[in-house]
N, C-alpha and C positions, 0 to 999 in steps of 0.2 A: 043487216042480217047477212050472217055469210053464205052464200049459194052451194049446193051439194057438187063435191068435186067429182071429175070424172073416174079419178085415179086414190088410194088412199092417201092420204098427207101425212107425212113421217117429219116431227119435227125433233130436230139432229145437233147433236153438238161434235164438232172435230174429231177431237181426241178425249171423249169418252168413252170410258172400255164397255160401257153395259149400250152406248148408241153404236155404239161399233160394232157390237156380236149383232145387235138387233140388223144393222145394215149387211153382216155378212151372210144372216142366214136369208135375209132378203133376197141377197144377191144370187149366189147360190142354190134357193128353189125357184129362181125366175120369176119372180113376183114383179112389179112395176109399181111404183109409188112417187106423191110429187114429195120431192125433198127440199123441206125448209131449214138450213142452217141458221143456226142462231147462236146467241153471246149470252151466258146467265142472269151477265146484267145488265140484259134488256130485252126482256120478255115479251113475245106476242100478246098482245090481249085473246086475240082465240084462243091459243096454245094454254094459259092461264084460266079461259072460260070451261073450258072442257078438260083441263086438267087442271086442279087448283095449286095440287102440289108442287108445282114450278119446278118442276126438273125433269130432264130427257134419260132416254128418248119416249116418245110419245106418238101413239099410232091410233089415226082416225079414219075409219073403214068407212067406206059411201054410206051406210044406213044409219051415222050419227054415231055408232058403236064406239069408245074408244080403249084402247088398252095401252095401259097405265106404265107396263113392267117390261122391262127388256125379256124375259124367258118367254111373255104371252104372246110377244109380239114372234119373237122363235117358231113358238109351236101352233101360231098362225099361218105363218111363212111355211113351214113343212108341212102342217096342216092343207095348203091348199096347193102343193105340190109334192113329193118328195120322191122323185126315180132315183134316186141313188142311197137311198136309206140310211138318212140322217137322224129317224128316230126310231131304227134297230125295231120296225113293226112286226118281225119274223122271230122276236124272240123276247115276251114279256118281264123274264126275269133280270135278263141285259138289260131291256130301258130300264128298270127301275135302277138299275145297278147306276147305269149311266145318269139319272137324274137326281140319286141319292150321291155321288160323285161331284156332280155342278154344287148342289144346296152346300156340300162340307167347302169348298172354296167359296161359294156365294157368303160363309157363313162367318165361320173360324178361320179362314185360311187369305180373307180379305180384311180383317180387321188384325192381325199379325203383320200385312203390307203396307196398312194402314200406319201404323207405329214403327216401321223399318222404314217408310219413307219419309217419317217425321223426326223421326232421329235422325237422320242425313242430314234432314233441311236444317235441322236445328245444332247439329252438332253435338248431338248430346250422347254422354257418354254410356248409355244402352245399348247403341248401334248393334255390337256385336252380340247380345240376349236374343234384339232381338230379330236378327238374320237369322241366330238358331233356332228360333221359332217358327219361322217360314219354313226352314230348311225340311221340316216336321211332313210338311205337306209335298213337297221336289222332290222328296223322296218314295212318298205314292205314285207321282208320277212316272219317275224313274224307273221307276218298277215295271210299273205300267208298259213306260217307251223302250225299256228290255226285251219286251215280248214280242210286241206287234207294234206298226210304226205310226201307230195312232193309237188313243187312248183306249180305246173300245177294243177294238181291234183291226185286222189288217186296210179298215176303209175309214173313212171321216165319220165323224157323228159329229149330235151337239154338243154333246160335252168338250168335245175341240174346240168348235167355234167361243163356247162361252166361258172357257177356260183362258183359251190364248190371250184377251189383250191383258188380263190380269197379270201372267208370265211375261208381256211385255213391260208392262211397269216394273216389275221385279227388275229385270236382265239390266234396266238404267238406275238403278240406284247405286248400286256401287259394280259400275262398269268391268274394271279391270276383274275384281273377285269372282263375278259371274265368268267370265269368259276363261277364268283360270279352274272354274268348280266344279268338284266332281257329277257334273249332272251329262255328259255328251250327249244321251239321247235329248235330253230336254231341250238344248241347244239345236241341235239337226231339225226338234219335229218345229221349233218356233222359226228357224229362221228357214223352213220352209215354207211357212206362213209368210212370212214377212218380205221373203224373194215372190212371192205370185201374183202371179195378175188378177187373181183376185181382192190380192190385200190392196194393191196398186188402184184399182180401182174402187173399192170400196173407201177408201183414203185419201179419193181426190177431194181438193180443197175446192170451195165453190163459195161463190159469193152469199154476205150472208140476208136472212131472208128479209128483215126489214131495211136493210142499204137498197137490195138492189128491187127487191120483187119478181125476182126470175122465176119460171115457169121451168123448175130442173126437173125431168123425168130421171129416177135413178131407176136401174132395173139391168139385169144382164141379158145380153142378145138371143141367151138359151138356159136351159136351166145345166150348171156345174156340177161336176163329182167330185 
């Protein structure tokens, strides 16, 4: 039987972009969680028990609770803190705005990356259909990063954090192209993510949880803006 932990237990994979938003907004409202890295293919039996679905990330609150989906685990994490107004509580029509923004990436605009990164892999001669496809949605952004130097506006939201590692993926698919493409702002707001000590830390590599059994608190020393 496994013992109630002191701390919630976030089990995590590397570089996955939906355990990554979930760790950044962790990071970022100051929450504290024990972090269990793991490998797809070789699953915890807890992790499995309390989530069947076998995929991260995955978030077990002391009272047994668990939440399944990278955005719960989000509006957990802000949920139980948020001084810096990551989810825009001062103006209801903004969040909607903001979370009807994440679901159109969550949706259609991941399943276009999807198939732009399968074309690479594969060499297949779509490639460029369907980069124009993606491009569809860079260019909401774009617009977006025109205005104010985050997507919402002049401060972070979630929609940043659960936007960004997906724009990560993008920017390495066809390297050179990206870094030559008309997107500048998109460019400045990502690789200011990716220059911070928050991505830096959120990104540390840590052993994983079945090799080693480490007892890893992840959490930031105070809550970020």
């Amino acid at each position: 039987m496994n013992k109630p932990s002191p701390l919630p237990v976030l089990y995590s994979l590397r570089n996955c972009p939906y355990a990554m938003r979930a760790r950044m907004a962790i990071y970022v409202s100051g929450q504290a969680v024990l972090l269990r890295d793991i490998v797809l293919s070789d699953k915890p039996a807890h992790m499995l028990q309390v989530s069947p679905k076998g995929t991260v990330p995955v978030l077990v609150l002391q009272n047994g609770e668990t939440l399944e989906q990278s955005l719960e685990i989000m509006m957990w994490a802000f949920g139980q803190s948020d001084p810096s107004n990551y989810l825009i509580s001062d103006g209801p029509n903004t969040r909607a705005e903001m979370l009807s923004l994440v679901d159109l990436f969550d949706t259609e605009f991941k399943l276009c990356l999807e198939k732009y990164r399968s074309a690479k892999r594969y060499h297949d001669e779509s490639l460029l259909a369907h980069r124009l496809a993606c491009e569809h949605y860079l260019q909401v952004l774009e617009r977006k990063l025109s205005q104010h130097p985050y997507l919402m506006s002049d401060k972070p939201s979630l929609a940043d954090l659960a936007i960004v590692p997906f724009i990560r993926q993008l920017a390495r698919v066809e390297r050179q192209w990206y870094l030559q493409s008309p997107y500048p702002n998109i460019r400045k707001w990502l690789n200011g993510y990716l220059q911070s000590q928050m991505f830096s830390k959120v990104m540390t590599k840590y052993p994983l949880w079945l090799t080693a059994k480490s007892l890893i608190v992840f959490a930031a020393d105070k809550p970020l803006s």
